[in-house]
Backbone as CSV, one residue per row, in Angstrom:
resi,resn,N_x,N_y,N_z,CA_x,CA_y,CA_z,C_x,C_y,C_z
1,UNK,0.840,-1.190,0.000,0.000,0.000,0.000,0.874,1.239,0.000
2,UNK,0.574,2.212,-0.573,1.159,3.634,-0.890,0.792,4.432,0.393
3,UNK,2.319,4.662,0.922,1.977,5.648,1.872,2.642,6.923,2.196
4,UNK,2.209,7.919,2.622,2.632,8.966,2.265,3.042,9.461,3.978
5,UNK,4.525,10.031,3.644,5.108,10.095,5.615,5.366,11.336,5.665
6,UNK,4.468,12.483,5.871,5.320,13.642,6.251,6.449,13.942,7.546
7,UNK,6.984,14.863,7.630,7.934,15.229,8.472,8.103,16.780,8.193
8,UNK,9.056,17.586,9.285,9.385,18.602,9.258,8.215,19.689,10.184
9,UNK,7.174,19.480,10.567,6.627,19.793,11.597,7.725,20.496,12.856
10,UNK,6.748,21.469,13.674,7.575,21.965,14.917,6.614,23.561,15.340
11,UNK,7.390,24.063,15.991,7.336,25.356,16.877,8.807,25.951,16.556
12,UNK,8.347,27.193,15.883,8.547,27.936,15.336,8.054,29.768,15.784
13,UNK,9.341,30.607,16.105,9.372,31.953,16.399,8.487,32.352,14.933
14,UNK,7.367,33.345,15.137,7.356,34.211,14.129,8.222,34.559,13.161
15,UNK,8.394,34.764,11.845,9.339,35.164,11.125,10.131,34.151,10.947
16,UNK,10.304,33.035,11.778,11.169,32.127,11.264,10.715,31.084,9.819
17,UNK,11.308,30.027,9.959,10.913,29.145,8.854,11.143,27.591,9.372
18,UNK,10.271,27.190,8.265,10.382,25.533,8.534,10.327,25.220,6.979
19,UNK,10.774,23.714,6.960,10.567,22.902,5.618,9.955,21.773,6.094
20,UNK,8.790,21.644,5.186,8.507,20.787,5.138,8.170,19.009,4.073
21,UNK,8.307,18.439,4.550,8.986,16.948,3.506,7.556,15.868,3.520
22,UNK,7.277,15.550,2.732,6.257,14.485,2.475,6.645,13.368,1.243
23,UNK,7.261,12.083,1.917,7.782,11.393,0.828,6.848,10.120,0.893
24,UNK,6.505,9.705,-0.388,5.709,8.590,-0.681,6.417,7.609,-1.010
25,UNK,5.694,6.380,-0.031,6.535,5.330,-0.293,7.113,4.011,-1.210
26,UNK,6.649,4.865,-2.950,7.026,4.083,-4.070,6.195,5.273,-5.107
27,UNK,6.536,5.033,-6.086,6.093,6.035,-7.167,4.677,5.654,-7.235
28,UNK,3.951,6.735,-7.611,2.679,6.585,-7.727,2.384,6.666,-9.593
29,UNK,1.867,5.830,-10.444,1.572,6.434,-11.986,0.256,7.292,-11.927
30,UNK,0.699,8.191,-12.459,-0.246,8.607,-12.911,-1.102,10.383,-12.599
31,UNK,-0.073,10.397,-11.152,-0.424,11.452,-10.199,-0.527,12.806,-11.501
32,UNK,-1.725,13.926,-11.026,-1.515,14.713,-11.552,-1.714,15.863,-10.921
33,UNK,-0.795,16.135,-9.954,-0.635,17.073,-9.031,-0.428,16.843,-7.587
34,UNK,0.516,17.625,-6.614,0.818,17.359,-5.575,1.227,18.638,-4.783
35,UNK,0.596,18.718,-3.520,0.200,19.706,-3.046,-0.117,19.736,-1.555
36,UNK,0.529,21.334,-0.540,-0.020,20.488,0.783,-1.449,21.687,0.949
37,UNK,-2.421,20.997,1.893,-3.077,21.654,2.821,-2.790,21.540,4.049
38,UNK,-3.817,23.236,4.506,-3.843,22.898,6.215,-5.299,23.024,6.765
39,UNK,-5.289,22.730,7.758,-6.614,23.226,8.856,-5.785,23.535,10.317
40,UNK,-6.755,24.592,10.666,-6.792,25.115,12.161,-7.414,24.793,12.457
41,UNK,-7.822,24.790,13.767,-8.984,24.504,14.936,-10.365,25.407,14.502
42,UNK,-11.287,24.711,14.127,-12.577,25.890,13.772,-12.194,26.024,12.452
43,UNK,-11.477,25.727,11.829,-11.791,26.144,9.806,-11.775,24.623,9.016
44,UNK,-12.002,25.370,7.833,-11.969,24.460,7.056,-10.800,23.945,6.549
45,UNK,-10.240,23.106,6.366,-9.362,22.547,5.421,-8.968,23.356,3.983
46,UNK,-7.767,23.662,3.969,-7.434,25.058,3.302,-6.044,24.360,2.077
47,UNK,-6.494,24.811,0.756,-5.488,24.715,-0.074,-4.290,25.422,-0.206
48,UNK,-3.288,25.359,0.022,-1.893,25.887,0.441,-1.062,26.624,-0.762
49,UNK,-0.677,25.403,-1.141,0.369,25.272,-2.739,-0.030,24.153,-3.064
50,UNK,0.499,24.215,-4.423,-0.001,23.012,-5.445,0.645,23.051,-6.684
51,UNK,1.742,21.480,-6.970,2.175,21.674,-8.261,2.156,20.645,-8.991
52,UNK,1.888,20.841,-10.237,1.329,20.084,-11.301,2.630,19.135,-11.917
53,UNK,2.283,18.102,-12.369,2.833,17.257,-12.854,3.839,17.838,-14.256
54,UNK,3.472,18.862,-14.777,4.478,19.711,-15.586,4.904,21.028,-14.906
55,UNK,4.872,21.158,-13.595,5.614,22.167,-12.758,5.236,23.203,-12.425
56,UNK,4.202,23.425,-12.730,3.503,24.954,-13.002,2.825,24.607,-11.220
57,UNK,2.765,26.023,-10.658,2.505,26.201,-9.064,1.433,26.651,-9.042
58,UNK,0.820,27.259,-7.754,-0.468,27.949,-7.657,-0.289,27.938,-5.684
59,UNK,-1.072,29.098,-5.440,-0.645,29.566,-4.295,-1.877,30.182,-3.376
60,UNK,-2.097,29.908,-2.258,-3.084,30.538,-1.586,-2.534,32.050,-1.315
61,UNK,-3.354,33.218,-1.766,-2.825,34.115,-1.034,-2.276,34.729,0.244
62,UNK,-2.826,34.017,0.783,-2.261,34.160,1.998,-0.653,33.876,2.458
63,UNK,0.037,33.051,1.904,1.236,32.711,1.793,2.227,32.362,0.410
64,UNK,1.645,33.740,-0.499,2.347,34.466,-1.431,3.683,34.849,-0.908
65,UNK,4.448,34.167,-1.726,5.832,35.106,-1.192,6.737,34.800,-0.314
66,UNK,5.733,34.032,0.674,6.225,33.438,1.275,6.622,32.077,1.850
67,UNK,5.826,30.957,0.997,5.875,29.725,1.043,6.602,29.066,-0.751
68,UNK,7.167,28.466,-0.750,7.419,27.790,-2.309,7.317,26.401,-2.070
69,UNK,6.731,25.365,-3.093,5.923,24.467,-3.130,7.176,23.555,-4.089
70,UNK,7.891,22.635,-4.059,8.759,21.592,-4.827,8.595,20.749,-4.943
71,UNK,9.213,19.510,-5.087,9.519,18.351,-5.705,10.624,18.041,-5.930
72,UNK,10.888,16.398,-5.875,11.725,15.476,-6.490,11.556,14.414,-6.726
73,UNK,10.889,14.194,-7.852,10.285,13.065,-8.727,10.941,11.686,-8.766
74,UNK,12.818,11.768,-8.725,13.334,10.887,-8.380,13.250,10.476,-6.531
75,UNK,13.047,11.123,-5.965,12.705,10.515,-4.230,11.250,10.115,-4.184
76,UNK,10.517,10.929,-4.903,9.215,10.764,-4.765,8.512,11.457,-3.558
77,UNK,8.954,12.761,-3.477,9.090,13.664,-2.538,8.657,15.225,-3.276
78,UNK,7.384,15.582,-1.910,7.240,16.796,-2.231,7.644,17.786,-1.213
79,UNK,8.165,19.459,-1.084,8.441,20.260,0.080,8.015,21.079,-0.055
80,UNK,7.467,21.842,0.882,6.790,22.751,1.379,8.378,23.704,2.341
81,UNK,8.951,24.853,2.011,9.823,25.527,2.518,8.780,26.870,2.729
82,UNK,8.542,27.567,4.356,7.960,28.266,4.654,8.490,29.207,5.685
83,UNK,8.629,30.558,4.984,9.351,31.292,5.320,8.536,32.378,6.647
84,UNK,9.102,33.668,6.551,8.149,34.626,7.201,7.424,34.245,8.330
85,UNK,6.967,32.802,8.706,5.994,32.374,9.690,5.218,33.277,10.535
86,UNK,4.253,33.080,10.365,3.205,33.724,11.165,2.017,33.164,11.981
87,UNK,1.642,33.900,12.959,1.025,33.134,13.806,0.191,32.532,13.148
88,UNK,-0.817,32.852,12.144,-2.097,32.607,11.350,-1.466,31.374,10.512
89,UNK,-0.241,31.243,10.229,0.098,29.709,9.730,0.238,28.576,10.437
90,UNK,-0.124,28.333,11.557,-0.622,28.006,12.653,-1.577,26.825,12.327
91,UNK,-1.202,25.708,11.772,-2.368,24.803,11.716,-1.693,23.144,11.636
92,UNK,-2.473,21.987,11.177,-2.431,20.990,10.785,-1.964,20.688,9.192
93,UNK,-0.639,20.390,8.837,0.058,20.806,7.314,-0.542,19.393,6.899
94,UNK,-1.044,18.917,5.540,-1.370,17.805,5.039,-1.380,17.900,3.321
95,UNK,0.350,16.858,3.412,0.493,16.917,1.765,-0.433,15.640,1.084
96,UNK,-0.901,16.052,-0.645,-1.478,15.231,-1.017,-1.396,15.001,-2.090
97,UNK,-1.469,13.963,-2.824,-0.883,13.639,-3.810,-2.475,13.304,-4.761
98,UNK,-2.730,13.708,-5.809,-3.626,14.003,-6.724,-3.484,13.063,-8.048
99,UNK,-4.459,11.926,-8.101,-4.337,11.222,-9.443,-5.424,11.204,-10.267
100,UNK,-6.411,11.614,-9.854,-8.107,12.098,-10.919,-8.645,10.635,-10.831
101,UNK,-9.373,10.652,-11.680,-9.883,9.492,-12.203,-11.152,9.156,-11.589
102,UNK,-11.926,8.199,-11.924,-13.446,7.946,-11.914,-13.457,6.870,-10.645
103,UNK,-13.612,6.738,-9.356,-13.746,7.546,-8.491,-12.189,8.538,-8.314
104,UNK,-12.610,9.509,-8.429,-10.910,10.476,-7.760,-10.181,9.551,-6.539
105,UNK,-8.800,10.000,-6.772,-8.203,9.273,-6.192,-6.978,10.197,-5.538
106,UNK,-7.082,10.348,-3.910,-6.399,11.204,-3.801,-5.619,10.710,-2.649
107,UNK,-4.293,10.973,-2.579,-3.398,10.220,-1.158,-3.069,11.186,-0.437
108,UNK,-3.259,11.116,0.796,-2.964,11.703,1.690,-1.764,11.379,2.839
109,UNK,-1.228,12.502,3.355,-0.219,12.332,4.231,-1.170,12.111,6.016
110,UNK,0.050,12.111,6.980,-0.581,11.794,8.393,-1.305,13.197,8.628
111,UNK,-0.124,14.565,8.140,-0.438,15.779,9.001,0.470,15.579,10.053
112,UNK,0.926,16.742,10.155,2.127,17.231,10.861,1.584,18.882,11.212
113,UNK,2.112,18.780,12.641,1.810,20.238,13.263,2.610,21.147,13.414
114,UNK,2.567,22.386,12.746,3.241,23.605,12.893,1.976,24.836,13.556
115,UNK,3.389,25.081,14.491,3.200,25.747,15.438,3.866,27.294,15.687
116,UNK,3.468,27.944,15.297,4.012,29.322,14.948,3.832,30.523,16.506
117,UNK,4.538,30.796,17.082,4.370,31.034,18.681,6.075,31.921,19.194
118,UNK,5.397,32.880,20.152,6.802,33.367,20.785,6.380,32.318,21.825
């Protein structure tokens, strides 16, 4: 079974940064897009970054500028590097890996907690 292990979670000063790593545990065919979300306590489940199987990104405004969204196709690994930190980034990080299809088919990581705090 395909499983997906994030890491890089923590507590984190304002302004600082974290990276974060979500590696799957064998290639997936077919994926067409990979991407993390988060949720806080009381919201909804929130689209982050997201990048497409030909590289092209897309970005919640909220962390314009300040988050960049990667890959390495040979590890089978996606990162999340998040800069600026702010308290409001403050949630439950959950990378996911996107393959479409009739039922959709989407893999998910455990979720890992960042914690943004003096």
């Amino acid at each position: 079974q395909v499983q997906l292990v994030e890491s890089g979670g923590g507590l984190v000063q304002p302004g600082g940064s974290l990276r974060l790593s979500c590696a799957a545990s064998e290639s997936i065919f077919g994926i067409i897009s990979t991407g993390w979300y988060r949720q806080a306590p009381g919201k909804q489940r929130e689209l982050v970054a997201v990048i497409t199987s030909g590289g092209s990104t897309n970005y919640a405004d909220s962390v314009k500028g300040r988050f960049t969204i990667s890959r390495d196709n040979a590890k089978n690994t996606v990162y999340l590097q998040m800069n600026s930190l702010k308290p409001e980034d403050t949630a439950v990080y959950y990378c996911n890996f996107y393959k479409g299809g009739f039922p959709r088919k989407d893999y998910w990581g455990q979720g890992t907690q960042v914690t943004v705090s003096d």
